[in-house]
N, CA, C, O and CB atoms as a CASP TS submission, in Angstrom:
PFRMAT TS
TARGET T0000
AUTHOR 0000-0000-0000
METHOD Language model
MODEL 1
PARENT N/A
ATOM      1  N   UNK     1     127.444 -47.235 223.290  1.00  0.00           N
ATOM      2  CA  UNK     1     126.160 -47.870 223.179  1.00  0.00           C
ATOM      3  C   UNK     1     125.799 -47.973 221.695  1.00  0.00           C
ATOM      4  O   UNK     1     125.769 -47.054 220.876  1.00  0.00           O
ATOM      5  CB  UNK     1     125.084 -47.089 223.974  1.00  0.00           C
ATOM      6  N   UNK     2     125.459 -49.613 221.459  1.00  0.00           N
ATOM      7  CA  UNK     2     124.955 -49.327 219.652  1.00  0.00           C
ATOM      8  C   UNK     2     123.361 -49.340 219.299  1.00  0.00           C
ATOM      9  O   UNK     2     122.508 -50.049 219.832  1.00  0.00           O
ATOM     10  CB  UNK     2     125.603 -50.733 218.548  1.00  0.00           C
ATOM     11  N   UNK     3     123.225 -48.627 218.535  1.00  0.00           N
ATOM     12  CA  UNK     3     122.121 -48.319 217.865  1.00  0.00           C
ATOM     13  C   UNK     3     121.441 -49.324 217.079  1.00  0.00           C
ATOM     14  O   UNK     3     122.008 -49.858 216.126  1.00  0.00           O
ATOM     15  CB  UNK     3     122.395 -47.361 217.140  1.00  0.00           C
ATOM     16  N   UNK     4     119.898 -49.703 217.524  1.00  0.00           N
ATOM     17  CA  UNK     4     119.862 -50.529 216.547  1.00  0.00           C
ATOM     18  C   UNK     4     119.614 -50.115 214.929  1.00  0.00           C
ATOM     19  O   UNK     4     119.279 -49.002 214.523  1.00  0.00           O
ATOM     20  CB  UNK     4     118.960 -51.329 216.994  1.00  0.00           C
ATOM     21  N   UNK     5     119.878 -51.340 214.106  1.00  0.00           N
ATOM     22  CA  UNK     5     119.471 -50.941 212.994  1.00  0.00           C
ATOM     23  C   UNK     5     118.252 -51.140 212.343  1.00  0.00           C
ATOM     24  O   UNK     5     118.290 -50.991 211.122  1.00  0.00           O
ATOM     25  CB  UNK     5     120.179 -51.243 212.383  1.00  0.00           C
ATOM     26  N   UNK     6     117.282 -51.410 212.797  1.00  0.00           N
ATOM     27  CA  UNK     6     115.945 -51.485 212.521  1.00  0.00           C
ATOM     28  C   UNK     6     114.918 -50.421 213.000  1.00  0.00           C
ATOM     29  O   UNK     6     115.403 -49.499 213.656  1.00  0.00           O
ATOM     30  CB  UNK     6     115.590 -52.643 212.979  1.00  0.00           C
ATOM     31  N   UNK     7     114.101 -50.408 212.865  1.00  0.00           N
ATOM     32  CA  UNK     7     112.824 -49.368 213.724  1.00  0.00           C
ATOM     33  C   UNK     7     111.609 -50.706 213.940  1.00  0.00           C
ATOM     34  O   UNK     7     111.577 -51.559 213.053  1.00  0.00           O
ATOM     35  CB  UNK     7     111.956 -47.607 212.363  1.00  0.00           C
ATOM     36  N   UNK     8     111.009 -50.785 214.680  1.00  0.00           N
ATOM     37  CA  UNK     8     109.963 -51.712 214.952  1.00  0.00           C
ATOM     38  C   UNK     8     109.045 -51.212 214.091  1.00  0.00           C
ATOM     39  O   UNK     8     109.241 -50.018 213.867  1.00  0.00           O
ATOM     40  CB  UNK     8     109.478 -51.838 216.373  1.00  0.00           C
ATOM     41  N   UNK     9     107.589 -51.944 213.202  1.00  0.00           N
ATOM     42  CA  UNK     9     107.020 -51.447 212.313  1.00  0.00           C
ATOM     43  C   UNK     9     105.993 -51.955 213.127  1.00  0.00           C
ATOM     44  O   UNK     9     105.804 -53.165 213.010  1.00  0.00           O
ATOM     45  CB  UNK     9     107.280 -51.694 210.901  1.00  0.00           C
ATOM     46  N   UNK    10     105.099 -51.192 214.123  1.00  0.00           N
ATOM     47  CA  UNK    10     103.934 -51.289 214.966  1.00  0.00           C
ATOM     48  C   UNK    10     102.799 -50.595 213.996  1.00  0.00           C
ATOM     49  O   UNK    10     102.903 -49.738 213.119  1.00  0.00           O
ATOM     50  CB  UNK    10     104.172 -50.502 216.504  1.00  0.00           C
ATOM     51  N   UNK    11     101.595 -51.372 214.554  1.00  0.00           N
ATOM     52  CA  UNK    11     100.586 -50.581 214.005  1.00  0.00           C
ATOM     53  C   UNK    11      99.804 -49.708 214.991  1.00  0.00           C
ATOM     54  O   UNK    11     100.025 -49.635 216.199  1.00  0.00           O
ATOM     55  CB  UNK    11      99.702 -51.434 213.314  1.00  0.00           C
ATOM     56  N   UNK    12      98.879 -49.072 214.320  1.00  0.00           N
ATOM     57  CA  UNK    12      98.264 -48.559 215.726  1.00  0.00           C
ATOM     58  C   UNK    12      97.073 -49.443 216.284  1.00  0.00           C
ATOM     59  O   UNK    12      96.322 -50.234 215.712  1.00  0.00           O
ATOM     60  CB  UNK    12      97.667 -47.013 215.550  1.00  0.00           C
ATOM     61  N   UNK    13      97.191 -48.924 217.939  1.00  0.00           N
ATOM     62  CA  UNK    13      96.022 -49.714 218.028  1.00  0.00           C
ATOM     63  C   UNK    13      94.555 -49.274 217.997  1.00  0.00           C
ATOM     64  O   UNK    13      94.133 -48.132 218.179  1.00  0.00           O
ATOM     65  CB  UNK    13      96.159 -50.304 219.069  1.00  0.00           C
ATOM     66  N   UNK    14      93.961 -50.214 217.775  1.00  0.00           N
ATOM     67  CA  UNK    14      92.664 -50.290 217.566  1.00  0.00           C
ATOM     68  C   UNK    14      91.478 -49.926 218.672  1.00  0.00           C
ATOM     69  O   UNK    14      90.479 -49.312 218.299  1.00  0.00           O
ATOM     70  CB  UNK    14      92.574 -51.510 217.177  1.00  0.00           C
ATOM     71  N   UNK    15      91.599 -50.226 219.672  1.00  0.00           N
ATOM     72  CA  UNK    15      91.549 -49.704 221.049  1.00  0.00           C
ATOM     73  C   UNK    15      92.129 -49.036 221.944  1.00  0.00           C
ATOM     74  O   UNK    15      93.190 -49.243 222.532  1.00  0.00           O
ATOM     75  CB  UNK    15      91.471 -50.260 221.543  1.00  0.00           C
ATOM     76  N   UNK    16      90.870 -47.655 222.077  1.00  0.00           N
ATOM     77  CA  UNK    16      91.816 -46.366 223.722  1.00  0.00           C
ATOM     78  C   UNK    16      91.839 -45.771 222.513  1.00  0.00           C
ATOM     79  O   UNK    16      91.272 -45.832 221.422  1.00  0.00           O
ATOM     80  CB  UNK    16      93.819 -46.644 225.000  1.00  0.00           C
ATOM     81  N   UNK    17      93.209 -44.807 223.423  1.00  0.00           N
ATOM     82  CA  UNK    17      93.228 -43.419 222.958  1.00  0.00           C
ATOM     83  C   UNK    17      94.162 -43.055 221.793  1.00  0.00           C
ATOM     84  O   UNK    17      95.296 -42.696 222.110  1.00  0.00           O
ATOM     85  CB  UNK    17      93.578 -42.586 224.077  1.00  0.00           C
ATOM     86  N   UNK    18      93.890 -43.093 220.673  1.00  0.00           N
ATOM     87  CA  UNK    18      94.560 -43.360 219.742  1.00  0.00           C
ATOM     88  C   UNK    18      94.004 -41.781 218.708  1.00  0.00           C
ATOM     89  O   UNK    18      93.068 -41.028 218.977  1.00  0.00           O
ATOM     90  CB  UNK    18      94.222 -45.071 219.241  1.00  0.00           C
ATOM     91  N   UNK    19      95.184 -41.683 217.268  1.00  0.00           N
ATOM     92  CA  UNK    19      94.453 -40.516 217.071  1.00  0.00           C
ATOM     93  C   UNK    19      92.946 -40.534 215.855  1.00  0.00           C
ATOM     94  O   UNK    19      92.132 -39.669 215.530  1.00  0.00           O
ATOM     95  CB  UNK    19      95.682 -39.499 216.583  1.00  0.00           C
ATOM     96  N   UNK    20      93.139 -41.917 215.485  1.00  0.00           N
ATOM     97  CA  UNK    20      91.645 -42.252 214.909  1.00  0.00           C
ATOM     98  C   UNK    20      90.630 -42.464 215.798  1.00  0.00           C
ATOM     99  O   UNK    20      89.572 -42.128 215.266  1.00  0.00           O
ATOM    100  CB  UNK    20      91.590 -43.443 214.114  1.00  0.00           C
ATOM    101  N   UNK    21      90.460 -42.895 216.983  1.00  0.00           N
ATOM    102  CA  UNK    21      88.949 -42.967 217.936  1.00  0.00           C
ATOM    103  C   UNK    21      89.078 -41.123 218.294  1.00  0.00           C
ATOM    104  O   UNK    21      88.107 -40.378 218.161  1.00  0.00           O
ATOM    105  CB  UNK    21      89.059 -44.391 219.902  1.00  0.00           C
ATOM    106  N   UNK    22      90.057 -40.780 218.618  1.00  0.00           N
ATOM    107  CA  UNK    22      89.612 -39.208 218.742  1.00  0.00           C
ATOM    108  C   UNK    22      88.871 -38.293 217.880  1.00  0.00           C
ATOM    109  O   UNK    22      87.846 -37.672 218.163  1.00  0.00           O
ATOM    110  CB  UNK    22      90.615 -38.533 218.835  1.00  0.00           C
ATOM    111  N   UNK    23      89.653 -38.297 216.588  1.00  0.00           N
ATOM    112  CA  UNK    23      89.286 -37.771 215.414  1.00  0.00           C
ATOM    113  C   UNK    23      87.570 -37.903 215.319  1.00  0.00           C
ATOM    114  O   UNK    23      86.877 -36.898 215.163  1.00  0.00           O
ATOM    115  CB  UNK    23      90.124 -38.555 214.243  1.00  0.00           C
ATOM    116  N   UNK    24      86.896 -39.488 215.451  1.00  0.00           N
ATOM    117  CA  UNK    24      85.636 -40.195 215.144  1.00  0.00           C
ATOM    118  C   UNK    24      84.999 -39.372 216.442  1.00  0.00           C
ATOM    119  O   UNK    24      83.923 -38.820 216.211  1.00  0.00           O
ATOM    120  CB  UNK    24      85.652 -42.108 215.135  1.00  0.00           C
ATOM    121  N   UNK    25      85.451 -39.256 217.549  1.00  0.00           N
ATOM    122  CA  UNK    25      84.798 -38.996 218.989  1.00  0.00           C
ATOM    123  C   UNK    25      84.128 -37.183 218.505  1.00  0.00           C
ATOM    124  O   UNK    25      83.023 -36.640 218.485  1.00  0.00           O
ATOM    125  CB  UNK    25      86.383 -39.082 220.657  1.00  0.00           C
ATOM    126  N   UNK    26      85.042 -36.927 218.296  1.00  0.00           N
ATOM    127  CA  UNK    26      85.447 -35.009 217.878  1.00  0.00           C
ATOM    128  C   UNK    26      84.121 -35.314 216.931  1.00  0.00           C
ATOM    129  O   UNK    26      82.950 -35.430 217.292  1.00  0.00           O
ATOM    130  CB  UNK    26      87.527 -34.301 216.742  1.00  0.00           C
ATOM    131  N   UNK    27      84.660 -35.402 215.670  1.00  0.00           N
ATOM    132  CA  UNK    27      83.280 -35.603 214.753  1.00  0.00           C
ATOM    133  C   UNK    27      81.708 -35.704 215.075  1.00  0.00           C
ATOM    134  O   UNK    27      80.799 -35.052 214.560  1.00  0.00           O
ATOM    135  CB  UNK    27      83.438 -36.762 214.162  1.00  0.00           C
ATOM    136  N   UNK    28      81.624 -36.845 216.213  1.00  0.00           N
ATOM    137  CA  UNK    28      80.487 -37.485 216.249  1.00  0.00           C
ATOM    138  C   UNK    28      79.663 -36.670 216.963  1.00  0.00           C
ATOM    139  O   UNK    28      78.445 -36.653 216.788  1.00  0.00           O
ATOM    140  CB  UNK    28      80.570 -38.745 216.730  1.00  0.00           C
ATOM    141  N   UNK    29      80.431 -35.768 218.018  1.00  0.00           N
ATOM    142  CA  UNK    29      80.247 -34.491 218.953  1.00  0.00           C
ATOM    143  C   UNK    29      79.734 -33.317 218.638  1.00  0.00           C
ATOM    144  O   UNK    29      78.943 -32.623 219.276  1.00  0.00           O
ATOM    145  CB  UNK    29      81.293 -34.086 219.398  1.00  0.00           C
ATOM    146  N   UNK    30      80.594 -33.011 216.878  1.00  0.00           N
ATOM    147  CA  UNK    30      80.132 -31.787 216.442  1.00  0.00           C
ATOM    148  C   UNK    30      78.811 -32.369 215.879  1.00  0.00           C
ATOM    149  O   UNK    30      77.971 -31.495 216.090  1.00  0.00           O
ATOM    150  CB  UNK    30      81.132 -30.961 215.400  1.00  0.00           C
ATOM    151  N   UNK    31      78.280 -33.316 215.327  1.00  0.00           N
ATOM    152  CA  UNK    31      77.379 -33.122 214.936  1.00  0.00           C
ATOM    153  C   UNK    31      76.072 -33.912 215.852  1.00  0.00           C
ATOM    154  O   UNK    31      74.898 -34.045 215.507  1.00  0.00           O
ATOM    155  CB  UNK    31      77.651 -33.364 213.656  1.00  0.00           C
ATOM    156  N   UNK    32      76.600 -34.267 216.850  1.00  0.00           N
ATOM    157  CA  UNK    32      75.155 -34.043 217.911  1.00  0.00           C
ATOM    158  C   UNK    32      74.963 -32.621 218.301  1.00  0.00           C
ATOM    159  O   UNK    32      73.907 -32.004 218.438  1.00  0.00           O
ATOM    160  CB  UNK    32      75.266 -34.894 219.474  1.00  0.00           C
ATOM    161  N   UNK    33      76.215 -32.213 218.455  1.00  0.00           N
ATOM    162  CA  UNK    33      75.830 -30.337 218.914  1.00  0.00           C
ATOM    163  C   UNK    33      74.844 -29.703 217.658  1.00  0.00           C
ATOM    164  O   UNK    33      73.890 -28.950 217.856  1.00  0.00           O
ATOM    165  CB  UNK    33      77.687 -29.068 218.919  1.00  0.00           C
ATOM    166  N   UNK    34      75.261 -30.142 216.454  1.00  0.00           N
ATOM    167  CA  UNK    34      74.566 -29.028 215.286  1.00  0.00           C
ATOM    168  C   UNK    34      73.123 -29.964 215.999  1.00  0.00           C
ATOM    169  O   UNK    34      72.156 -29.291 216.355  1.00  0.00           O
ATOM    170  CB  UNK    34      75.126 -29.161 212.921  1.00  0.00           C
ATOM    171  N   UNK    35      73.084 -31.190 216.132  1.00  0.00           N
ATOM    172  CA  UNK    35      71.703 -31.438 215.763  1.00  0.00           C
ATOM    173  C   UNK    35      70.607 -31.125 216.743  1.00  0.00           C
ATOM    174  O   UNK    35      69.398 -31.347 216.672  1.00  0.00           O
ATOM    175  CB  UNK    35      71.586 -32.771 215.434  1.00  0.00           C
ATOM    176  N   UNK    36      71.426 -30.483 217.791  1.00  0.00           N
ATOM    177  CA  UNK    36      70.954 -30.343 218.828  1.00  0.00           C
ATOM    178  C   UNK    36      69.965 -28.860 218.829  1.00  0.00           C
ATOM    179  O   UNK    36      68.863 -28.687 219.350  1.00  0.00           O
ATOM    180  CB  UNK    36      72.117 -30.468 219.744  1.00  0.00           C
ATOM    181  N   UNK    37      70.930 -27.773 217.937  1.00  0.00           N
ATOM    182  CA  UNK    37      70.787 -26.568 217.589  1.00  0.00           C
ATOM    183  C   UNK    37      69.997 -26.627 216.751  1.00  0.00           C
ATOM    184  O   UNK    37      69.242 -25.674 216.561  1.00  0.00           O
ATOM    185  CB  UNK    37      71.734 -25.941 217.285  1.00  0.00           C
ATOM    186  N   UNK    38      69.926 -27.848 215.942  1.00  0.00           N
ATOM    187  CA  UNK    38      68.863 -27.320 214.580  1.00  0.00           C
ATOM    188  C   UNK    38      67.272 -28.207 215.277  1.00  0.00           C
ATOM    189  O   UNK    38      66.235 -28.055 214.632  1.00  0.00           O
ATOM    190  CB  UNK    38      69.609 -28.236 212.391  1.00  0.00           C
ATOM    191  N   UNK    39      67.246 -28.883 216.283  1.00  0.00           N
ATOM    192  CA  UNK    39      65.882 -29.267 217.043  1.00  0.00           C
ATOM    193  C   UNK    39      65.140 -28.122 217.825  1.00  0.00           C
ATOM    194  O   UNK    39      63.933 -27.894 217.906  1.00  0.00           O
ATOM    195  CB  UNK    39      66.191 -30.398 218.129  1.00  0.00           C
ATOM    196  N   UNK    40      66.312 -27.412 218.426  1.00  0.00           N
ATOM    197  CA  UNK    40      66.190 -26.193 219.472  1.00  0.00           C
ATOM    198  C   UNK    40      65.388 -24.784 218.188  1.00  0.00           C
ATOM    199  O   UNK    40      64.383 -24.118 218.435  1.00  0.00           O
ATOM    200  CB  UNK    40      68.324 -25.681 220.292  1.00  0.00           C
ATOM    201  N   UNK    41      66.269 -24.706 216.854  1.00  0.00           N
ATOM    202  CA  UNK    41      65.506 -23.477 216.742  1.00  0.00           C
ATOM    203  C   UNK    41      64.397 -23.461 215.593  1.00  0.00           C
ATOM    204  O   UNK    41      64.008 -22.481 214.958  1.00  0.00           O
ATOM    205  CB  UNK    41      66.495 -22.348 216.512  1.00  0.00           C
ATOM    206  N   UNK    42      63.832 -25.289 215.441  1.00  0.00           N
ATOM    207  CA  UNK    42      63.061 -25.498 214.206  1.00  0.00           C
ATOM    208  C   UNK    42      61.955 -25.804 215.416  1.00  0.00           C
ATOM    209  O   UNK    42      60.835 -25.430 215.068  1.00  0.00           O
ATOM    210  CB  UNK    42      63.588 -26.791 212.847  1.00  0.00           C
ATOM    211  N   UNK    43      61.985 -26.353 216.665  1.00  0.00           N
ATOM    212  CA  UNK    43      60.574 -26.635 217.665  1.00  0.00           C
ATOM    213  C   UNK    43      60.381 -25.129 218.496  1.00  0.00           C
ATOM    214  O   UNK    43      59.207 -24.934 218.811  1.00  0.00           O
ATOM    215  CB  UNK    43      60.891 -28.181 219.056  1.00  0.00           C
ATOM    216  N   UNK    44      61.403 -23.962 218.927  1.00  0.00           N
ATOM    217  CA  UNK    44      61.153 -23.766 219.816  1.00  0.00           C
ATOM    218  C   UNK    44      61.788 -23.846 221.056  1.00  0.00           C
ATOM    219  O   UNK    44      62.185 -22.864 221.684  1.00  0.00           O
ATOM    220  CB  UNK    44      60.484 -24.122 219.712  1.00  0.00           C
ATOM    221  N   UNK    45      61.954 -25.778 221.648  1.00  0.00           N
ATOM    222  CA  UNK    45      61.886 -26.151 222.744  1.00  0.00           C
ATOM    223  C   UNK    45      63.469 -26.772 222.241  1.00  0.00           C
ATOM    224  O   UNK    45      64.168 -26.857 221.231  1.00  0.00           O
ATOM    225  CB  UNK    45      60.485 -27.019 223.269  1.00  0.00           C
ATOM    226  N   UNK    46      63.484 -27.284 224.348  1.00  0.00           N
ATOM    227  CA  UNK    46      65.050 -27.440 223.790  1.00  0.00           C
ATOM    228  C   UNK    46      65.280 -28.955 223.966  1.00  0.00           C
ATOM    229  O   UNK    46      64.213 -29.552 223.826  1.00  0.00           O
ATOM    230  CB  UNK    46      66.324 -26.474 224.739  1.00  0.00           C
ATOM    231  N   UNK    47      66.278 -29.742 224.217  1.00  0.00           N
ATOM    232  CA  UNK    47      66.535 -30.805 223.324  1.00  0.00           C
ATOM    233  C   UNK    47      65.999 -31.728 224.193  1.00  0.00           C
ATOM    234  O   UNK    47      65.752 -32.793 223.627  1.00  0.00           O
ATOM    235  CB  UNK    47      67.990 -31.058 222.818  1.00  0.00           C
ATOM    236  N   UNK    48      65.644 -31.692 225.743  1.00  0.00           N
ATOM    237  CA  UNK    48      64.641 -32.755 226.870  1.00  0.00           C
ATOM    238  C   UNK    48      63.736 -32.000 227.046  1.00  0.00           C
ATOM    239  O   UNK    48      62.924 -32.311 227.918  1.00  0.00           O
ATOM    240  CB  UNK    48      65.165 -33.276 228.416  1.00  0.00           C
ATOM    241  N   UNK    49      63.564 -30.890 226.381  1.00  0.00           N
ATOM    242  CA  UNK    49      61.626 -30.705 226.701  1.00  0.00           C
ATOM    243  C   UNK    49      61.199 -31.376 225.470  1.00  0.00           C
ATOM    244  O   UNK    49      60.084 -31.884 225.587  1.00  0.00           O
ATOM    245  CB  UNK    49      60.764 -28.767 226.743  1.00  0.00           C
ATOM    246  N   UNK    50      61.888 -31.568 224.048  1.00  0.00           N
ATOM    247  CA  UNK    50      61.283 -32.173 222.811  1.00  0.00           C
ATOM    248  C   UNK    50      61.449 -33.779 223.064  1.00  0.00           C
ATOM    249  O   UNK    50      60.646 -34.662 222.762  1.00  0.00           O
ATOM    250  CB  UNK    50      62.097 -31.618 221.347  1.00  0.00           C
ATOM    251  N   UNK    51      62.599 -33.893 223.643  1.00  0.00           N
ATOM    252  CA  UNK    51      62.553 -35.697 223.912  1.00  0.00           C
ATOM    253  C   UNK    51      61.576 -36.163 225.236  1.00  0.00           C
ATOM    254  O   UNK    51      61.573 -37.265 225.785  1.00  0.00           O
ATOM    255  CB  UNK    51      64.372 -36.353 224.364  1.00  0.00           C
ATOM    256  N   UNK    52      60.782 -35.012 225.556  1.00  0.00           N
ATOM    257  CA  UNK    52      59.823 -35.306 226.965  1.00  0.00           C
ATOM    258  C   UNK    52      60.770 -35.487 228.156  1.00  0.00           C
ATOM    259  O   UNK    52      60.131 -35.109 229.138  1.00  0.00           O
ATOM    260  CB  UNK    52      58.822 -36.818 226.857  1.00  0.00           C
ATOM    261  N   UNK    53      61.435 -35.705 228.362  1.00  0.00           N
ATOM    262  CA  UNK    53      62.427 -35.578 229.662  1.00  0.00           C
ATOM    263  C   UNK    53      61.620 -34.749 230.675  1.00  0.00           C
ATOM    264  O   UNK    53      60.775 -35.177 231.461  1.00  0.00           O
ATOM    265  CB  UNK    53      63.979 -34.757 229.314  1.00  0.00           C
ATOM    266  N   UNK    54      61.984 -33.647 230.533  1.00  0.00           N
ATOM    267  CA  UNK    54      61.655 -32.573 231.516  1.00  0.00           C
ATOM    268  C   UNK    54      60.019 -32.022 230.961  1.00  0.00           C
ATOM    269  O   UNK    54      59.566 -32.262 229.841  1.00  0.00           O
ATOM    270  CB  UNK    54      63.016 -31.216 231.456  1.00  0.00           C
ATOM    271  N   UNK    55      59.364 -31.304 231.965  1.00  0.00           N
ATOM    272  CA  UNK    55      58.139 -30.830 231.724  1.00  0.00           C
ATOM    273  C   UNK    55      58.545 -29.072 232.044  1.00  0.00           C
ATOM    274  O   UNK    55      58.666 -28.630 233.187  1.00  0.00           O
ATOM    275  CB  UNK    55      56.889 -31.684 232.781  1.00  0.00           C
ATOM    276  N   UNK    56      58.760 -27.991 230.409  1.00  0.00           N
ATOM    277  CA  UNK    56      58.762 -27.365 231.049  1.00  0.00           C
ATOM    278  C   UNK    56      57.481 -26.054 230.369  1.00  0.00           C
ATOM    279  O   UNK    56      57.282 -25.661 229.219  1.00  0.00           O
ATOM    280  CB  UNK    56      60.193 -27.242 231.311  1.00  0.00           C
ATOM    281  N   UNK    57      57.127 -25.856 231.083  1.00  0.00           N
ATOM    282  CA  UNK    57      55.645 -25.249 231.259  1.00  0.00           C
ATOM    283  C   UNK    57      55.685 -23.401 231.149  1.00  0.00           C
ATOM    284  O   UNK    57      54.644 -22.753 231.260  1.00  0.00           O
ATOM    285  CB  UNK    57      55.010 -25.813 233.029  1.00  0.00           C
TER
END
């Protein structure tokens, strides 16, 4: 069996699961979590009793 002699020069894609939309996903995650933590211990309340969501009493 012969080998070819080239390698295909693909890019990545741009859409799905790729390791740049992960990387951005991961990121975007940690910092809703911090922001979530820094609403929670500068009000008090936690992140749908400050956005009014829930009523909690």
């Amino acid at each position: 069996m012969t080998e070819p002699t080239q390698t295909p020069q693909g890019t990545d894609p741009t859409f799905g699961f790729n390791s740049y939309t992960e990387r951005l996903n991961g990121r975007a995650a940690m910092i809703g979590f911090l922001t979530a933590l820094v609403i929670e211990f500068s009000t008090g309340k936690g992140v749908l009793t400050w956005l009014g969501l829930i009523n909690a009493s």
